[in-house]
C-alpha positions as a Markdown table, in Angstrom:
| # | Residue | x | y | z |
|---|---|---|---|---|
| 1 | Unk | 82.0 | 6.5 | 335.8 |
| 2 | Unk | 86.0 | 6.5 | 336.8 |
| 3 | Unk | 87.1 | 8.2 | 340.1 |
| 4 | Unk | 90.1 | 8.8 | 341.1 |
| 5 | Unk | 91.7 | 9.8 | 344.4 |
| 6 | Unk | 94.9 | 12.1 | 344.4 |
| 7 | Unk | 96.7 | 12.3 | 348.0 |
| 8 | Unk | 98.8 | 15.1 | 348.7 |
| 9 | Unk | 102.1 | 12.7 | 348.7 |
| 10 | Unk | 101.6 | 11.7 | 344.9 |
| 11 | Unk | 99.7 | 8.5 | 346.0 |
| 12 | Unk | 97.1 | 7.6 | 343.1 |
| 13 | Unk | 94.2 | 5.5 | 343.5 |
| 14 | Unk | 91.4 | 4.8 | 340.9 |
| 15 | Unk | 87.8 | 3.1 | 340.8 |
| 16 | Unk | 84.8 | 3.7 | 340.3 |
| 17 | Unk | 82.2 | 6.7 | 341.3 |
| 18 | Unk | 79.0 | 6.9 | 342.5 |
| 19 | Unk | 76.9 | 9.2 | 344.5 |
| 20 | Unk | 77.5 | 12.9 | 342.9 |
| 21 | Unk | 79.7 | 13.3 | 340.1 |
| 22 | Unk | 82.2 | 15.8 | 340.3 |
| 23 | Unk | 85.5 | 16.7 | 342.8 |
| 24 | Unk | 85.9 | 17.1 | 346.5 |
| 25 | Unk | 89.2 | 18.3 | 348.9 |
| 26 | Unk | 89.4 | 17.5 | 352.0 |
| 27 | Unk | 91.5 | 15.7 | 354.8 |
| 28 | Unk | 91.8 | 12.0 | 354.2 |
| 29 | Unk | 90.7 | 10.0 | 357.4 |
| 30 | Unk | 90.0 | 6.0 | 357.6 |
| 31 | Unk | 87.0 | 4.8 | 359.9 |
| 32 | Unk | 87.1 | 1.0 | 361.6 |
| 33 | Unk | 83.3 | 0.6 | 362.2 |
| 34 | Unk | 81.8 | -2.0 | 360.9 |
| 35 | Unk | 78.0 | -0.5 | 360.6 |
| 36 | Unk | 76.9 | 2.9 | 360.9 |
| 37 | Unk | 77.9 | 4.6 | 357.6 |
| 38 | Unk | 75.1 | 6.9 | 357.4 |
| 39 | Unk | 75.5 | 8.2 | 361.0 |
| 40 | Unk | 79.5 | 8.5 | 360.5 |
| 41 | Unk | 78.3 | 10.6 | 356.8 |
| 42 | Unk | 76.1 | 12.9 | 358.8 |
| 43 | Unk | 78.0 | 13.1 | 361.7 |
| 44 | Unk | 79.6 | 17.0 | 361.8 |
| 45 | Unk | 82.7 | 16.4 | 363.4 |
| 46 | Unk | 83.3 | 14.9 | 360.1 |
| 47 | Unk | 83.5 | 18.3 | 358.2 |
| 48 | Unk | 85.8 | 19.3 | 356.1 |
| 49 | Unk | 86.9 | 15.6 | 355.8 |
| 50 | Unk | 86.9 | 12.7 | 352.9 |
| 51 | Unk | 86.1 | 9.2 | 355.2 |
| 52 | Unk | 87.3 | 5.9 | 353.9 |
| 53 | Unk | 85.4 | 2.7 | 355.5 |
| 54 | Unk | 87.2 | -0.2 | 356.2 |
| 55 | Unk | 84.2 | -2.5 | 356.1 |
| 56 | Unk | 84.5 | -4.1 | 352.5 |
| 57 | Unk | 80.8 | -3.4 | 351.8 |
| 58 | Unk | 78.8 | 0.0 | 352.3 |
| 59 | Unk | 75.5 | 1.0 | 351.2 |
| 60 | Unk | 74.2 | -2.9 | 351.7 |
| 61 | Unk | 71.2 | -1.7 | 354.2 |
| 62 | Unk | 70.5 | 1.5 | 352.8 |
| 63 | Unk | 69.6 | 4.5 | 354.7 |
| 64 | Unk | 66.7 | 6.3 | 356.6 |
| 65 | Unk | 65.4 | 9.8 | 358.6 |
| 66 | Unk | 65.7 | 7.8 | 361.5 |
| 67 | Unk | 69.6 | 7.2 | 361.5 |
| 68 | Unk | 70.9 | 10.8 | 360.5 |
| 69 | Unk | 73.1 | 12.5 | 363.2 |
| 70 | Unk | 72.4 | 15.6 | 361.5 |
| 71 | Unk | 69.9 | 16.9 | 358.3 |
| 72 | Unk | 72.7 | 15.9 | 355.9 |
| 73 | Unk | 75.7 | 14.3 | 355.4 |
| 74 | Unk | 78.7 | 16.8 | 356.6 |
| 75 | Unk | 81.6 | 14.1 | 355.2 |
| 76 | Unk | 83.3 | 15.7 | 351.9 |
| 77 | Unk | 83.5 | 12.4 | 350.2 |
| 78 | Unk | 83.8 | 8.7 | 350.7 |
| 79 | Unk | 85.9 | 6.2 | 349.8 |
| 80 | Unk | 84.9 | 2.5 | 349.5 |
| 81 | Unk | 85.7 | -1.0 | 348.5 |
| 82 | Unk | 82.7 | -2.2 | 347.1 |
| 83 | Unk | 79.3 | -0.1 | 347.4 |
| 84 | Unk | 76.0 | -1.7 | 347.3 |
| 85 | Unk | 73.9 | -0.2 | 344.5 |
| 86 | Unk | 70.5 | -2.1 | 346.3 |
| 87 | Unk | 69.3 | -1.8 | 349.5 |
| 88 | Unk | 68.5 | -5.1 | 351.6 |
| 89 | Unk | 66.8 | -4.0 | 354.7 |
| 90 | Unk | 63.0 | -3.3 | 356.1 |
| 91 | Unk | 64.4 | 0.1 | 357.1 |
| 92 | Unk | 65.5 | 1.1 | 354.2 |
| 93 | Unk | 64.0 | 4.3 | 352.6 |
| 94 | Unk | 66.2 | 5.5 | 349.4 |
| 95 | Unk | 69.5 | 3.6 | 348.6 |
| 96 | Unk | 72.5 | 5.1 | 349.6 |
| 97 | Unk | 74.4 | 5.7 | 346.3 |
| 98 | Unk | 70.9 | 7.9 | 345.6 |
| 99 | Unk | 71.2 | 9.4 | 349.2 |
| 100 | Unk | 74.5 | 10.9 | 348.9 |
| 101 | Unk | 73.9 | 12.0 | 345.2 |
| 102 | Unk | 71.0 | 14.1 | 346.3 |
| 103 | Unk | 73.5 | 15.9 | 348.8 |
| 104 | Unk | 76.6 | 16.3 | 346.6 |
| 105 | Unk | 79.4 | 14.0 | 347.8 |
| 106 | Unk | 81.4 | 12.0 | 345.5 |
| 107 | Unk | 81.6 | 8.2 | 346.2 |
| 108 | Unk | 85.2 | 6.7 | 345.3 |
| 109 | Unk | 84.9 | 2.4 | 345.1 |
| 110 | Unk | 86.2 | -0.4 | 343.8 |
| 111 | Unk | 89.9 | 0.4 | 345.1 |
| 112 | Unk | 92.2 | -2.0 | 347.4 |
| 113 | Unk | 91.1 | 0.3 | 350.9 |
| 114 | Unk | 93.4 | -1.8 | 353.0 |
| 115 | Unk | 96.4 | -0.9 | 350.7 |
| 116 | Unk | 94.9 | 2.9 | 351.2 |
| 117 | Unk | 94.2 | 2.5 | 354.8 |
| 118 | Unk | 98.0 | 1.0 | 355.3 |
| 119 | Unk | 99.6 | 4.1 | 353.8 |
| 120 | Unk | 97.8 | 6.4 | 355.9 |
| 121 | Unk | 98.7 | 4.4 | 358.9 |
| 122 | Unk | 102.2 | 4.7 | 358.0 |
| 123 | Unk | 102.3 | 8.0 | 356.7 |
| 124 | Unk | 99.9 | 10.0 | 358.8 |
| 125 | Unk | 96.6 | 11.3 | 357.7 |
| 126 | Unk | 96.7 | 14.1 | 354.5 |
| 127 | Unk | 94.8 | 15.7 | 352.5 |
| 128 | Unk | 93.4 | 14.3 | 349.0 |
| 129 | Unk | 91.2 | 14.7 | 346.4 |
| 130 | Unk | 88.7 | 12.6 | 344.7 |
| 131 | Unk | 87.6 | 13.9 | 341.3 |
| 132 | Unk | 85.2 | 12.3 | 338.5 |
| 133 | Unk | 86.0 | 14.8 | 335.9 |
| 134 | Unk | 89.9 | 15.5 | 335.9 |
| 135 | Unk | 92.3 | 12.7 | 335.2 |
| 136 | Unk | 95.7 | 14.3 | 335.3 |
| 137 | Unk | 97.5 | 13.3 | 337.9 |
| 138 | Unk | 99.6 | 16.1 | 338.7 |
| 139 | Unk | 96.4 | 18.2 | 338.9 |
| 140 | Unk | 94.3 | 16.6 | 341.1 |
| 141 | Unk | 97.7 | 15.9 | 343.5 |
| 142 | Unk | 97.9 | 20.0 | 342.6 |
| 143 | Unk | 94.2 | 19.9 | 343.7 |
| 144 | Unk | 95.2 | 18.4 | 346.9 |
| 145 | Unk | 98.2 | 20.2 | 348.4 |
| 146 | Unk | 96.5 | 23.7 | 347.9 |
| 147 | Unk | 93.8 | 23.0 | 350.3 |
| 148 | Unk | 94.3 | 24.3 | 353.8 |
| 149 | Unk | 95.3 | 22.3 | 356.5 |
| 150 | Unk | 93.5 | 21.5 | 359.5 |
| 151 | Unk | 95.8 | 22.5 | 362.2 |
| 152 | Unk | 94.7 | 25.9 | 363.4 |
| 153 | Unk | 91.4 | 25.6 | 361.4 |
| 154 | Unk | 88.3 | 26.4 | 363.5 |
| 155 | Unk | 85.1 | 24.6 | 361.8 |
| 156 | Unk | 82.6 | 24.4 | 365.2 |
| 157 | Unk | 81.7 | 27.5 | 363.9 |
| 158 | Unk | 81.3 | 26.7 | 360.7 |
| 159 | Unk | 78.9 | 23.6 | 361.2 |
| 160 | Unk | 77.0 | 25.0 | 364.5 |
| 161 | Unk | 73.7 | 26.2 | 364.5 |
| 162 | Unk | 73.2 | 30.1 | 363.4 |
| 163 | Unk | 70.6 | 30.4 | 365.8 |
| 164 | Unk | 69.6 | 28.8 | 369.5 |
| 165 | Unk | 66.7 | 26.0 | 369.4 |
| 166 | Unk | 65.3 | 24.1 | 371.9 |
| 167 | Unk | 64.9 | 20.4 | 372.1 |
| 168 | Unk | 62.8 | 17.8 | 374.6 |
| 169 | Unk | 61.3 | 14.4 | 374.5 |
| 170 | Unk | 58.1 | 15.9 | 372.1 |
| 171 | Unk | 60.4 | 16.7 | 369.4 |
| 172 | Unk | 59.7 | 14.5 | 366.4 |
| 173 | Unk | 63.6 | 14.0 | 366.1 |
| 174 | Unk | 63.6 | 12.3 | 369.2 |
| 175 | Unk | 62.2 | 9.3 | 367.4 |
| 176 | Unk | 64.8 | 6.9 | 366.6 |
| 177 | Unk | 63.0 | 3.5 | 366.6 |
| 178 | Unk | 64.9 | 2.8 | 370.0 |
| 179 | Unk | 62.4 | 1.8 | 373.2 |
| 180 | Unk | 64.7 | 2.8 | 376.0 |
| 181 | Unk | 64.6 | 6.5 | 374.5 |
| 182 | Unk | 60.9 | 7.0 | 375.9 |
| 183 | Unk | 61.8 | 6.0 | 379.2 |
| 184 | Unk | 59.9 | 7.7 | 381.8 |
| 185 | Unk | 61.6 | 9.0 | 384.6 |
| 186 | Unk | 59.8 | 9.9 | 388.1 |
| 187 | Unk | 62.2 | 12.8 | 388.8 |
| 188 | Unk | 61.5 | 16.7 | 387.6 |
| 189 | Unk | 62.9 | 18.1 | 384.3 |
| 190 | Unk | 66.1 | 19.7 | 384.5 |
| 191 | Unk | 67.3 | 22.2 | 381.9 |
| 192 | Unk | 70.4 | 21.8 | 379.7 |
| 193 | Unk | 72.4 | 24.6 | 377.3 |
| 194 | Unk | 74.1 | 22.7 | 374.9 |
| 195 | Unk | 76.8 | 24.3 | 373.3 |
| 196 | Unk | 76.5 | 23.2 | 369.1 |
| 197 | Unk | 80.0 | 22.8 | 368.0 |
| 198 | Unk | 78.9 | 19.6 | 365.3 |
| 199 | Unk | 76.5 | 18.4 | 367.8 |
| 200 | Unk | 74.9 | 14.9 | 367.5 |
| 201 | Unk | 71.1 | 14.7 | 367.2 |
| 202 | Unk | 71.5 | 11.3 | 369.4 |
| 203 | Unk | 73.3 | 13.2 | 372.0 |
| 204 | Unk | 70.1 | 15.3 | 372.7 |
| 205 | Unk | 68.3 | 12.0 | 372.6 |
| 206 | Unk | 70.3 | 11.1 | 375.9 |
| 207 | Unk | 70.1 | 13.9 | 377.5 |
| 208 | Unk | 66.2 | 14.2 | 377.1 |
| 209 | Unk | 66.0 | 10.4 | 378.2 |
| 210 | Unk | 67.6 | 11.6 | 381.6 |
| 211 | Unk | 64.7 | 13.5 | 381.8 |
| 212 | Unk | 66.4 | 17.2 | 380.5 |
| 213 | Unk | 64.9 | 19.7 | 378.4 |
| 214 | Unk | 67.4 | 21.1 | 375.9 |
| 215 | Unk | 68.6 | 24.6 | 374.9 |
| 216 | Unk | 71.0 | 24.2 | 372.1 |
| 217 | Unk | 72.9 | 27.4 | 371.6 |
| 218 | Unk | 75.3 | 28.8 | 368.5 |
| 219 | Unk | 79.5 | 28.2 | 369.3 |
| 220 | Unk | 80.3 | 31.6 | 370.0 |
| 221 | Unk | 77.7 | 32.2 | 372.8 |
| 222 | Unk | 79.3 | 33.9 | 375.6 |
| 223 | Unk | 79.2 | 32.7 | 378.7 |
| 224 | Unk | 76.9 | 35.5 | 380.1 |
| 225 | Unk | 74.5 | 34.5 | 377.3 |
| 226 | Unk | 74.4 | 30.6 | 378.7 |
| 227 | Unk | 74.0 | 31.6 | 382.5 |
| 228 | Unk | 71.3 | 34.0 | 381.9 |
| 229 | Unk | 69.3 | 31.2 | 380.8 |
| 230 | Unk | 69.3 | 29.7 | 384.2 |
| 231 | Unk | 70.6 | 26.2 | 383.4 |
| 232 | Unk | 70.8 | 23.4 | 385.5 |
| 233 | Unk | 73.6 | 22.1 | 383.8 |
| 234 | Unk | 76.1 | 23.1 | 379.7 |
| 235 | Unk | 76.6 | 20.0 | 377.6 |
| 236 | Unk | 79.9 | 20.9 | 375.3 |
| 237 | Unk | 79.2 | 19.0 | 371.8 |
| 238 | Unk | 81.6 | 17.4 | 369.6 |
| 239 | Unk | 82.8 | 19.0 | 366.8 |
| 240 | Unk | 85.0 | 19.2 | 363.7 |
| 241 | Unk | 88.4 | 20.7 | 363.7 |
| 242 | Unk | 91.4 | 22.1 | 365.3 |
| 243 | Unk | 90.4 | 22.8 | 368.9 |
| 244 | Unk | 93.1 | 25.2 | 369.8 |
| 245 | Unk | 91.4 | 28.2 | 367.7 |
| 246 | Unk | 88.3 | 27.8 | 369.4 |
| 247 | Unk | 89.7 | 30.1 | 371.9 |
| 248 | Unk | 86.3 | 32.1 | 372.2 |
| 249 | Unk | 84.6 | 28.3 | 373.8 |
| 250 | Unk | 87.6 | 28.2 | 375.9 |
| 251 | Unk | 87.3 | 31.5 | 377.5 |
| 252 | Unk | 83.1 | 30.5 | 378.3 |
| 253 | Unk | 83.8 | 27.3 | 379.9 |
| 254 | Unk | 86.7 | 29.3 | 382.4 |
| 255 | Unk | 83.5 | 31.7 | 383.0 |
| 256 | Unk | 81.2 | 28.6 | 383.9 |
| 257 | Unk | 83.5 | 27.0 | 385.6 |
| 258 | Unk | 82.1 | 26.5 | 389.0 |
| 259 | Unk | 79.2 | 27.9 | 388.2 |
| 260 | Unk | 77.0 | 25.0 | 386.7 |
| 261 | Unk | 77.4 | 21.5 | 386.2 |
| 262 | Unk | 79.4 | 21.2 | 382.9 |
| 263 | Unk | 79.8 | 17.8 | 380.7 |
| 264 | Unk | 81.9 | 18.1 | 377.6 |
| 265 | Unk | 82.7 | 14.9 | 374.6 |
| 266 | Unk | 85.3 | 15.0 | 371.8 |
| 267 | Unk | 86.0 | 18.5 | 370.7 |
| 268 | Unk | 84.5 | 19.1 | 374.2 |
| 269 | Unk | 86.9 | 17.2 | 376.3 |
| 270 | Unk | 89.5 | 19.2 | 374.4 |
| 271 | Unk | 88.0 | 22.7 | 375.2 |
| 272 | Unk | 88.3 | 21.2 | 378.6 |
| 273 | Unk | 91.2 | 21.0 | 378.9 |
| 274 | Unk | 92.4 | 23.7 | 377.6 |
| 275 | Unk | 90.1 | 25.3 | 379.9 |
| 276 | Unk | 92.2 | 23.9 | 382.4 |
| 277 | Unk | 95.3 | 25.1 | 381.4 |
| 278 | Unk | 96.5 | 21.7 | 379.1 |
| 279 | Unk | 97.4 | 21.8 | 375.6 |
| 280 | Unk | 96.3 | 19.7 | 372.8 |
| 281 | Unk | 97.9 | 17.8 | 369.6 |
| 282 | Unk | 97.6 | 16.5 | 366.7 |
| 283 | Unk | 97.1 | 12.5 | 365.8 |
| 284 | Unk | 99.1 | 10.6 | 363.5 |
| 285 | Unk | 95.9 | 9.7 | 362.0 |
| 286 | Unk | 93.5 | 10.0 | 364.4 |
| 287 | Unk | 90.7 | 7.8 | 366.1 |
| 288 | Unk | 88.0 | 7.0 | 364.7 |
| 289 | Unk | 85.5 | 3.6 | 365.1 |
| 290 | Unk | 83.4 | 1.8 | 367.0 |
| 291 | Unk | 85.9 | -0.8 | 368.4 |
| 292 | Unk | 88.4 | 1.2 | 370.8 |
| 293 | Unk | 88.6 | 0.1 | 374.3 |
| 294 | Unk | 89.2 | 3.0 | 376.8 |
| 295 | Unk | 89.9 | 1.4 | 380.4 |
| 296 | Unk | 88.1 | 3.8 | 383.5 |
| 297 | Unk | 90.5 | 4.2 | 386.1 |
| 298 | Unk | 88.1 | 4.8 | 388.8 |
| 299 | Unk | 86.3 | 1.3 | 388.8 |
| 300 | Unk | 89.0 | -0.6 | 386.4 |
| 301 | Unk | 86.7 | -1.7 | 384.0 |
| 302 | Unk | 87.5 | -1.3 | 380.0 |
| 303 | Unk | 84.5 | 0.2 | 377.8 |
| 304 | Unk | 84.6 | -0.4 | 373.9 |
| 305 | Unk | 83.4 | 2.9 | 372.8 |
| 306 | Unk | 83.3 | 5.1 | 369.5 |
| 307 | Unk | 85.6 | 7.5 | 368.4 |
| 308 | Unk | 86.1 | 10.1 | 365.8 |
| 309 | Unk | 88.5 | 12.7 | 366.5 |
| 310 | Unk | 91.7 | 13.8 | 365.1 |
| 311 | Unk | 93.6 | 16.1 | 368.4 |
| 312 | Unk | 94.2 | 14.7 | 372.0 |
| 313 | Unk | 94.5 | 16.6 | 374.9 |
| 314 | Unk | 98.4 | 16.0 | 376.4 |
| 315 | Unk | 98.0 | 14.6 | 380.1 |
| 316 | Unk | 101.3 | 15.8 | 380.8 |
| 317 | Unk | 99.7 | 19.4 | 380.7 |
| 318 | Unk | 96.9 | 18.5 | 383.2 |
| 319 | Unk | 97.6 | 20.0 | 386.8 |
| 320 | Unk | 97.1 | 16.6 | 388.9 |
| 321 | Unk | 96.5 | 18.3 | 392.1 |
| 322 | Unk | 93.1 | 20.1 | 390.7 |
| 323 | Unk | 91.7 | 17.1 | 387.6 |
| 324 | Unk | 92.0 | 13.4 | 387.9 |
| 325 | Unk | 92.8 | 11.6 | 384.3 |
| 326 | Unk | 89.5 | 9.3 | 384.5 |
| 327 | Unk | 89.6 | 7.1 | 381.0 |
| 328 | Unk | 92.7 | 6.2 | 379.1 |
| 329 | Unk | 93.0 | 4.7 | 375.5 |
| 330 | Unk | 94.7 | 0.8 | 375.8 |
| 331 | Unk | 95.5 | 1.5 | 372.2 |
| 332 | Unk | 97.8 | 4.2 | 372.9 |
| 333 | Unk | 97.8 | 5.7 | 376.2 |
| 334 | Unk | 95.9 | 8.6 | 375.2 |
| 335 | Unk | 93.7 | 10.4 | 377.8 |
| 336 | Unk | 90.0 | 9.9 | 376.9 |
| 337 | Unk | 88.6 | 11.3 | 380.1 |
| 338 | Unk | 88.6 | 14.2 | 383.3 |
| 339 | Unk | 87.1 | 15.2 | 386.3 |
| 340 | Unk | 88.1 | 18.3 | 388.2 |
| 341 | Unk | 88.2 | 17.3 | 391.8 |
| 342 | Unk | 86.5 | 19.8 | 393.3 |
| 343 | Unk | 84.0 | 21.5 | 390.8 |
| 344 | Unk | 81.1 | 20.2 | 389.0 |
| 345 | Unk | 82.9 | 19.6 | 385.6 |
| 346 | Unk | 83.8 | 16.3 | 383.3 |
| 347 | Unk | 84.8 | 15.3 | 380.1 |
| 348 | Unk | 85.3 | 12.5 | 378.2 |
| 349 | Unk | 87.3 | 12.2 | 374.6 |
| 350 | Unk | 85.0 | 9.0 | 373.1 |
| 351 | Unk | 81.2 | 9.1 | 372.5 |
| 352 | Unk | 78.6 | 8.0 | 374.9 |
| 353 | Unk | 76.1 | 8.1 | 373.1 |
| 354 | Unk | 77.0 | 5.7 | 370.9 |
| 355 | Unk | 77.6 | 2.6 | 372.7 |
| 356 | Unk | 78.7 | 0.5 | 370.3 |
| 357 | Unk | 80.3 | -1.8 | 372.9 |
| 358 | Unk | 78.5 | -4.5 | 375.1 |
| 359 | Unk | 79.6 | -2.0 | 378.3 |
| 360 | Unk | 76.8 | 0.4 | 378.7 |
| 361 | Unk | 78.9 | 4.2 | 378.5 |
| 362 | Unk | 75.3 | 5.6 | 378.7 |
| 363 | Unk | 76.5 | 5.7 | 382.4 |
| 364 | Unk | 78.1 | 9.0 | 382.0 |
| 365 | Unk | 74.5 | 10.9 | 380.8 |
| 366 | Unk | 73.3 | 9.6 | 383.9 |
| 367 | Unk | 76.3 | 10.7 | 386.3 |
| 368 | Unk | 75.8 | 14.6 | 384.4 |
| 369 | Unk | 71.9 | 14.5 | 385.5 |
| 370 | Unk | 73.0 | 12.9 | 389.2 |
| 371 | Unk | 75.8 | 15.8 | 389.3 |
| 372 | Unk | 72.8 | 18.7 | 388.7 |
| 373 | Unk | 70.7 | 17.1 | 390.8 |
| 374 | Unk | 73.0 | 17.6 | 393.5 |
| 375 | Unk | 74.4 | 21.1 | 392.4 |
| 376 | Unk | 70.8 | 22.0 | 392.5 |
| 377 | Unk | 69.6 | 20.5 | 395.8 |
């Protein structure tokens, strides 16, 4: 079947669909990773979003229960250049053109994606529409432009959970295939709220393998709510979105703050520092794949890590005397990581627990479990 993609600017592309026929809207975002397109489907920070993967080839290894970052895909739609209709992996356990059919989201392929990919780079990211059924131009570009834009859109509360669960190294999500994830540690269990603003089912896989038991609470929890749980530590998730709305997470962290160990990624990091007092902005078009090296400026070394966010917190906004700027982005100077200098409380922009890099960024679970061990002895 034809599919076409409409970009708010006028900018047609056509190809061919798979996956679920009929029309998405959403923000048009590219992706650099070379692997990984189920987790980057089901990741949430990916909501209200259509992804384009640079990768020529998607779909080749199919997918399985064992790679989803969440219990479905989250992107709006997806936009390839050529999309496997087999699967040609021992893993594989439904083909990924039928895998995204059963959850709804259109499949655009068989378009030039670098020519795509180029305009966004040079344009800045926009919002688009990718439609199987309607092929005049001027309505899907229509389409396109009427859909709201994400600056001051709040979506952590759209995509966290509606209720608290708990999480620990029984669950039968904990099972990823990976051996290290079982690792035993001879130290006592330590208790972690999580807050769920588009949280990552492989983050709780860290956090139990650092020998936590996990509390995963809604967004909007107060503060009040968290601490009368008695943690020993609050993970802030990533998440989809403008972080500047999600004024409600930035008044709970000021409440915590020096009160319990606190650890924050992506959308996180942002709350952070806004926390703090700094302000955030928008990206031309964003980060996001597993190839960005982020130099620490403690021990000098530089960490290829994974990204997928679209707002930066400005380090101009930072008070230096109270939060050292820990990780910054050699792509573009952007700050990817703080550490207040005298409470327990860090954040970093990129993913952790990811790792698609040969420099193991595990490292920072492990410095959140050494900072409640010593908050707690």
């Amino acid at each position: 079947m034809q599919a076409t993609l409409a970009l708010e600017d006028g900018r047609i592309f056509m190809g061919e669909g798979y996956g679920a026929p009929g029309e998405c809207l959403g923000e048009v975002v590219f992706n650099t990773s070379l692997t990984g397109y189920q987790e980057i489907a089901t990741d949430p920070s990916y909501a209200g979003q259509i992804v384009i993967l640079t990768n020529p080839q998607i779909g080749n290894y199919g997918t399985n229960k064992s790679d989803n970052e969440a219990a479905k895909p989250y992107i709006e739609g997806l936009i390839v250049r050529e999309f496997s209709p087999v699967s040609s992996n021992w893993r594989s356990e439904q083909v990924a053109d039928e895998y995204l059919e059963r959850f709804n989201v259109p499949v655009l392929a068989e378009i030039d994606t670098r020519a795509l990919v180029r305009h966004l780079r040079t344009y800045g990211v926009m919002r688009g529409c990718i439609s199987t059924l309607e092929t005049d131009p001027e309505k899907l570009v229509a389409k396109a432009r009427s859909i709201r834009k994400m600056d001051g859109t709040d979506l952590a509360k759209v995509v966290s959970t509606k209720t608290a669960f708990s999480f620990d190294s029984s669950d039968s999500r904990n099972e990823s295939g990976d051996s290290f994830l079982s690792l035993e540690l001879d130290r006592p269990q330590l208790h972690v709220v999580a807050y769920d603003f588009g949280i990552k089912l492989n983050i709780l896989r860290m956090l139990t393998r650092e020998g936590c038991r996990v509390t995963v609470v809604p967004a909007q929890t107060r503060a009040d709510e968290v601490l009368a749980l008695k943690p020993d530590g609050v993970f802030l998730s990533n998440g989809p979105g403008d972080p500047e709305p999600v004024d409600y997470a930035v008044k709970a962290i000021q409440e915590m703050m020096g009160r319990t160990p606190i650890f924050g990624i992506c959308l996180g990091h942002q709350l952070t520092g806004l926390a703090l007092g700094g302000k955030t902005y928008k990206l031309k078009f964003g980060h996001h794949g597993g190839n960005h090296p982020v130099k620490n400026m403690i021990n000098g070394k530089v960490e290829i890590t994974a990204h997928n966010h679209n707002y930066a917190v400005d380090p101009d906004t930072i008070n230096a005397n109270e939060v050292d700027l820990t990780h910054v982005d050699l792509n573009d100077n952007t700050l990817e990581g703080l550490r207040h200098k005298s409470l327990p409380l860090f954040s970093v922009q990129y993913h952790p627990e990811a790792a698609p890099g040969p420099h193991d960024s595990h490292y920072l679970f492990r410095d959140f479990r050494n900072m409640m061990d010593e908050w707690k002895g």
